[in-house]
C-alpha positions as CSV (number, residue, x, y, z in Angstrom):
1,X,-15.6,17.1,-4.5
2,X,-16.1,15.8,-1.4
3,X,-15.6,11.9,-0.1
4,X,-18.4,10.2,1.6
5,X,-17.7,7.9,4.4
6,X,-19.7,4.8,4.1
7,X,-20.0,1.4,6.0
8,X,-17.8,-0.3,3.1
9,X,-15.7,2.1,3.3
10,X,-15.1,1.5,7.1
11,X,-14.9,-1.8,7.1
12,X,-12.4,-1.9,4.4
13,X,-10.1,0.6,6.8
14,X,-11.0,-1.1,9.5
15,X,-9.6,-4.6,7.8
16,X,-6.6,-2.9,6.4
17,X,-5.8,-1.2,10.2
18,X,-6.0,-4.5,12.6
19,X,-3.8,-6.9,13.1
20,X,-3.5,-9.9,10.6
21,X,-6.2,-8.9,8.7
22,X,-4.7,-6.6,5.8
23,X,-4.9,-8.5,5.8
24,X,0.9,14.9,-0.7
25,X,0.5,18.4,-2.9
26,X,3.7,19.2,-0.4
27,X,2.1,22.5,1.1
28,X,5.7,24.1,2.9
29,X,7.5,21.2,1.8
30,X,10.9,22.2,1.3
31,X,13.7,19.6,-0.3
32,X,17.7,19.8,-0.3
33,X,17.6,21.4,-3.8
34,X,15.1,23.9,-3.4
35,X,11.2,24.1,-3.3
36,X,8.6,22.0,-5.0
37,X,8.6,21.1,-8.9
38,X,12.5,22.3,-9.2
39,X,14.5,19.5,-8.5
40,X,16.3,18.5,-11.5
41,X,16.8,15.0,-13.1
42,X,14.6,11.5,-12.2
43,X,14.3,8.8,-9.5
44,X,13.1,5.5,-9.9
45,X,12.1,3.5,-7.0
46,X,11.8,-0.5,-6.7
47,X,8.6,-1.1,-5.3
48,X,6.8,-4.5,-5.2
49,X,4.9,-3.9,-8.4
50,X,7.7,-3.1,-10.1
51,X,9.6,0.1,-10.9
52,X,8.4,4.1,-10.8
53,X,10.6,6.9,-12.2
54,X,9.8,10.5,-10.8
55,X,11.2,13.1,-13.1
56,X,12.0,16.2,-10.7
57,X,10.8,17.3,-7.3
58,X,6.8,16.7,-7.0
59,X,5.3,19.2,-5.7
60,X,1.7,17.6,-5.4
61,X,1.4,14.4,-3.5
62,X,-1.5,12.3,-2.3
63,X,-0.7,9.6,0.0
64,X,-3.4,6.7,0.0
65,X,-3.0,4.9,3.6
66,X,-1.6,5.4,6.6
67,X,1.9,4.1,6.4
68,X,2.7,6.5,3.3
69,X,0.6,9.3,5.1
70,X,2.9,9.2,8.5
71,X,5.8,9.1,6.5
72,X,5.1,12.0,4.2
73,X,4.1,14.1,7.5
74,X,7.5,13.0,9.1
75,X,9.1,15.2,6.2
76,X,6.7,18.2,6.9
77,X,4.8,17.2,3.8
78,X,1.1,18.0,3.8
79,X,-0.9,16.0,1.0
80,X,-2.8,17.4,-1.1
81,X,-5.7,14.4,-0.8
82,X,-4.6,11.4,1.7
83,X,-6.8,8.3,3.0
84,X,-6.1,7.9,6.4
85,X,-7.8,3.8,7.2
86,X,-6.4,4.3,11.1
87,X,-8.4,7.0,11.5
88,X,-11.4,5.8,9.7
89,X,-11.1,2.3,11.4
90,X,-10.6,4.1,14.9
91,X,-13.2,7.1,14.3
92,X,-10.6,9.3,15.5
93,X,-7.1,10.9,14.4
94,X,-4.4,9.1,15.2
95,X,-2.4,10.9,18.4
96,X,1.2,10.7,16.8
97,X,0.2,12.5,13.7
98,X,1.0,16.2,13.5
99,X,-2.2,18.5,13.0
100,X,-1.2,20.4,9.8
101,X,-4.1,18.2,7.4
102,X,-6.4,21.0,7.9
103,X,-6.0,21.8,3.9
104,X,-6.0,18.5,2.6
105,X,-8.4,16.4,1.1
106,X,-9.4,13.6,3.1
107,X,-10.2,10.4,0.7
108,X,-12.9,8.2,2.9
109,X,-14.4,6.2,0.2
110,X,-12.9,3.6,-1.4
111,X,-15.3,3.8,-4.5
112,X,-13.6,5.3,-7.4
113,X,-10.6,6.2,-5.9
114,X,-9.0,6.8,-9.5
115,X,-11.3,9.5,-10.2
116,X,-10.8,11.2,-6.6
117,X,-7.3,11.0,-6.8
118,X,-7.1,12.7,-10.3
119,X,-9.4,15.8,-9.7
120,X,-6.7,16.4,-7.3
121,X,-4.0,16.4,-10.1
122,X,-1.0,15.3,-8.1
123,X,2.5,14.5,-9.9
124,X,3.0,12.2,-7.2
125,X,1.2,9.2,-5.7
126,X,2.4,7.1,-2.6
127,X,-0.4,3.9,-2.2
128,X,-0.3,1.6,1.1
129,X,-0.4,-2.4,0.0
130,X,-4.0,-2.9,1.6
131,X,-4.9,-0.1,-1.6
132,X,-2.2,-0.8,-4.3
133,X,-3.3,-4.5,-5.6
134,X,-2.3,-4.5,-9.3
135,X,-5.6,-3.1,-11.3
136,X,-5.7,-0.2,-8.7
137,X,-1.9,0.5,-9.3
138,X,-2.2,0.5,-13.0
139,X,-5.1,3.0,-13.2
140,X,-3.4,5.5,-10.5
141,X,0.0,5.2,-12.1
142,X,-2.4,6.8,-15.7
143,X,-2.8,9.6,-13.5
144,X,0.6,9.9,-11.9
145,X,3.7,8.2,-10.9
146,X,2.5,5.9,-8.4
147,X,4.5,4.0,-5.8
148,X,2.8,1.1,-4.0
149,X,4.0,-1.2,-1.0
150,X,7.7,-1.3,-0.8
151,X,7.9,-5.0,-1.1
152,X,4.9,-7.9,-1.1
153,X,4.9,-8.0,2.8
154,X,1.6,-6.7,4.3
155,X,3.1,-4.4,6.3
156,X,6.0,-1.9,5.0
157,X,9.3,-1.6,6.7
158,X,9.2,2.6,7.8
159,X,12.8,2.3,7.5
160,X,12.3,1.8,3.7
161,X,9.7,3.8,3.0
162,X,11.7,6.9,4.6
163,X,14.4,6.4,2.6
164,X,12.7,5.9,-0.4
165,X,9.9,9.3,-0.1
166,X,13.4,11.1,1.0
167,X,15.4,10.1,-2.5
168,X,12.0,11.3,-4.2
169,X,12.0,14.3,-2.3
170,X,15.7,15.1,-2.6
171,X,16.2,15.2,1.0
172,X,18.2,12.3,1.8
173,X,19.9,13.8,4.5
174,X,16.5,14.2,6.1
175,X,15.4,11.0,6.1
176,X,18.6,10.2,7.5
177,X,17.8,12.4,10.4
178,X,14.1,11.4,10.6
179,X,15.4,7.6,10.6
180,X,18.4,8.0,13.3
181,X,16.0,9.8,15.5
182,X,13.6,7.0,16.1
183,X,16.4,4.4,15.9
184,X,17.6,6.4,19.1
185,X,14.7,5.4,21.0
186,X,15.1,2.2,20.0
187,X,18.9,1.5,20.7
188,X,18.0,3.2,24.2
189,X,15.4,0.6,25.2
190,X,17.7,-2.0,24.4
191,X,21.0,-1.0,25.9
192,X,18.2,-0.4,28.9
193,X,16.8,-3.6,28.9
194,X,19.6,-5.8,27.7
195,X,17.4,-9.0,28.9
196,X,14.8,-8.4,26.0
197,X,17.7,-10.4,24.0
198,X,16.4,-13.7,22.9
199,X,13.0,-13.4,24.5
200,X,9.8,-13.9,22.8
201,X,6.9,-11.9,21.8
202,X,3.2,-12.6,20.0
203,X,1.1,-10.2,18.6
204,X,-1.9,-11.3,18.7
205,X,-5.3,-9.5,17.6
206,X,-9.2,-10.9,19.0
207,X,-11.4,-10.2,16.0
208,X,-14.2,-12.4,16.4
209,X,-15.4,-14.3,19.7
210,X,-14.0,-17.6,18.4
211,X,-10.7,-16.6,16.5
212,X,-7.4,-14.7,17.2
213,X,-5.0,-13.6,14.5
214,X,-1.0,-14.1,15.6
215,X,1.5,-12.7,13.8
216,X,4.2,-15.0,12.6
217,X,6.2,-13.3,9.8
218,X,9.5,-11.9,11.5
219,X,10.2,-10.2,8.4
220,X,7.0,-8.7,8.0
221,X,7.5,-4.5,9.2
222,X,5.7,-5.4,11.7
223,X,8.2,-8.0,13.1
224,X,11.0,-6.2,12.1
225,X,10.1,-3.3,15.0
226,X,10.6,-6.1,17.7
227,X,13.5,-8.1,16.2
228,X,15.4,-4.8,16.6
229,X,14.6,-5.5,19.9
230,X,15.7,-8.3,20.4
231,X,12.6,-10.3,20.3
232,X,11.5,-13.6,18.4
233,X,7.9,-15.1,17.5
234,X,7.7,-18.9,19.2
235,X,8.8,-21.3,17.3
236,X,5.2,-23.0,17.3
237,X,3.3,-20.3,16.1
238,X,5.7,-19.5,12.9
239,X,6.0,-23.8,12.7
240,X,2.3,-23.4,11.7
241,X,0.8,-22.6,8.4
242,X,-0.4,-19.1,8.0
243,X,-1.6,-16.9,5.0
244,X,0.1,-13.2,5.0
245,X,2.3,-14.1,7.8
246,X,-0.4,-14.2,10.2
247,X,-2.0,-17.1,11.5
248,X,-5.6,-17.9,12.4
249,X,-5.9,-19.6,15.8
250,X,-8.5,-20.6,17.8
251,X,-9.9,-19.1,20.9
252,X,-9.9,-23.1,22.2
253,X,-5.9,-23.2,21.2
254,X,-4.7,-19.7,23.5
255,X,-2.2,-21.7,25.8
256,X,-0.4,-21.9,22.7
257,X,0.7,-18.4,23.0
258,X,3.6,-19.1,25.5
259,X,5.7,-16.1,24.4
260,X,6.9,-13.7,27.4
261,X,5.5,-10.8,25.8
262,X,1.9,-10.6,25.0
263,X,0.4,-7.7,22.9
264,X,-3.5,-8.4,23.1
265,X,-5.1,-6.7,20.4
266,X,-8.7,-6.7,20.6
267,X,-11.9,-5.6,18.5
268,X,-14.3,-2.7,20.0
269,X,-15.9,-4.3,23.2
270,X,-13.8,-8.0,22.9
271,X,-11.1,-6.7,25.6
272,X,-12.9,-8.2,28.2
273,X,-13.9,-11.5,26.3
274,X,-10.1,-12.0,25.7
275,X,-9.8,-12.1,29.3
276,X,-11.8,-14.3,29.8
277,X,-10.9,-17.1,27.2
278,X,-10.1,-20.5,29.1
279,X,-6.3,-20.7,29.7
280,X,-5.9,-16.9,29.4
281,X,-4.7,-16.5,33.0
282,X,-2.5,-19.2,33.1
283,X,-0.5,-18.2,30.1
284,X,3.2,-16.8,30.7
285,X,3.3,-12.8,29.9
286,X,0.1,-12.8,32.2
287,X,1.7,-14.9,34.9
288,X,4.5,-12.5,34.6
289,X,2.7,-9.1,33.6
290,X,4.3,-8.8,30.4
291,X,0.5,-8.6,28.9
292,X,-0.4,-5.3,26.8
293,X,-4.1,-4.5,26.0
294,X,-4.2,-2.4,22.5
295,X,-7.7,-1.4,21.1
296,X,-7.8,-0.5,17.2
297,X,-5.8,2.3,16.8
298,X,-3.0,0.9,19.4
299,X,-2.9,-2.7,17.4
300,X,-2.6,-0.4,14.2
301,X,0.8,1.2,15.3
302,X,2.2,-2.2,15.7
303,X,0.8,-4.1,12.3
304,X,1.1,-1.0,10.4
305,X,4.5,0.7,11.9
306,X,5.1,4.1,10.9
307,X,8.2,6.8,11.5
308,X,5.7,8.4,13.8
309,X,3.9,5.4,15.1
310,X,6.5,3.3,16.1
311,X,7.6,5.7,18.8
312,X,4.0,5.9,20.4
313,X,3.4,2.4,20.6
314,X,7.4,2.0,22.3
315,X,5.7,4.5,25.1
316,X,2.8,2.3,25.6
317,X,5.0,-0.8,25.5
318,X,7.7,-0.1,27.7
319,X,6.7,-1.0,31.0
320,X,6.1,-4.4,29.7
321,X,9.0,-4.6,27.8
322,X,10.9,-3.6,31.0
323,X,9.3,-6.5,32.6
324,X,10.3,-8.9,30.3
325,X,13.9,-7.4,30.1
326,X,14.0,-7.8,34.0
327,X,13.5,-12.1,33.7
């Protein structure tokens, strides 16, 4: 059966990839107690929508999204059928992902996901927030356990879901590993740059002509990737209202983004208009050239922060973040 990419279908990924608008059959997957399917006893994870129990190892997986996809990969799991909305939003594959998908099924149409995801018959399903709302939950849990989101932020913490596929897997003392190895990069950016400390950051994304999304939920997974930096969101932006911890701001209003560090997420073919918004040059990170221009797959790894992700969009950061740390 084979998935058909269409323009709903796109722009679905494509508003479940960019910023502020989201708003594994285990091929060689080994585990700590032995291979696929013989891991004794349950687990039951917390999720947002509840609880899942997962009696013994699963030994097929699908992963619906990209957040649950990067994380599977981090453990050497290949999927068995897997929606990947970066890649579909971006039109390419994502350049921290591993190539071993070549025998998966890729899932590129939202249309009767249910149905795709049970010809696959997987004993285990992992579903990204922007896919798991409550009806789609219930009719993928019929088919197998199902765990959604983590929690009811947009954006997962990769932390948690780490720890969480590696309890369901039976390899905690991987996702121990997997964790400490990213957390590595991070601690060394901050015992190099130990100005970053009470500094500010806005991640912002230009999705129409007229309109920029800002994040503004610190607690979001999102925000949690900078705060272990030791970076904050202004206190004007998160003083405003906002729906999903973004805000909605106007193209007229962008001298309100006075945070040190700018991340300037942009649509296909916008990067130039958000140059050229009135007020844009005089703002602080581009006084300072603490600015960072991410097209879709770039503004992805930071909304939607992965195990794999987050150290890709670090790279691409870094020279900013050194010039903030330097202030």
């Amino acid at each position: 059966m084979h998935a058909v990419r269409t323009p709903r279908a796109a722009r679905r990924a494509v508003i479940a990839a960019v910023a502020g608008v989201l708003a594994l059959g285990i091929a060689g997957c080994g585990s700590d107690s032995g291979s696929g399917g013989g891991g004794a006893g349950s687990v039951t994870v917390t999720h947002a929508l509840g609880e899942t129990t997962v009696d013994g190892t699963p030994a097929k997986v699908v992963a619906l999204g990209n957040q649950w996809l990067d994380t599977t990969l981090a453990f050497d799991v290949v999927p068995v059928g897997y929606v990947d909305n970066v890649a579909i939003a971006s039109r390419t594959t994502p350049p921290w992902q591993p190539d071993k998908l070549g025998s998966a099924k890729s899932i590129a149409s939202m249309a009767g996901i249910a149905e795709q995801v049970a010809a696959l018959e997987p004993d285990l399903i992992l579903a990204d927030p922007f896919i798991a709302d409550q009806a789609t939950y219930d009719s993928l849990s019929k088919i197998a356990p199902t765990i959604p989101g983590l929690s009811k932020n947009s954006a997962a913490v990769w932390q948690d879901q780490v720890t969480a596929l590696g309890r369901v897997l039976r390899r905690e003392g991987d996702a121990a590993a997997i964790i400490g190895g990213v957390q590595d990069k991070i601690d060394g950016i901050v015992a190099a740059n130990p100005g970053l400390k009470g500094k500010t950051y806005a991640s912002t994304w230009l999705g129409t002509p007229t309109q920029l999304m800002v994040l503004t939920d610190a607690s979001d997974g999102s925000g949690q990737v900078f705060t272990a930096l030791g970076l904050t969101i202004p206190k004007n932006l998160t003083d405003q209202p906002a729906t999903g911890g973004r805000l909605a701001l106007s193209t007229e209003r962008v001298d309100e983004i006075t945070a040190d560090l700018l991340l300037a997420g942009y649509s296909p073919g916008y990067d130039e208009k958000f140059r050229q918004l009135p007020g844009y040059g005089a703002l602080p990170a581009v006084q300072n050239n603490a600015t960072v221009f991410l097209n879709t797959m770039e503004i992805t790894a930071v909304n939607q922060p992965t195990v794999l992700s987050v150290p890709f969009i670090l790279d691409k950061l870094n020279p900013a973040l050194v010039a903030v740390g330097s202030r």
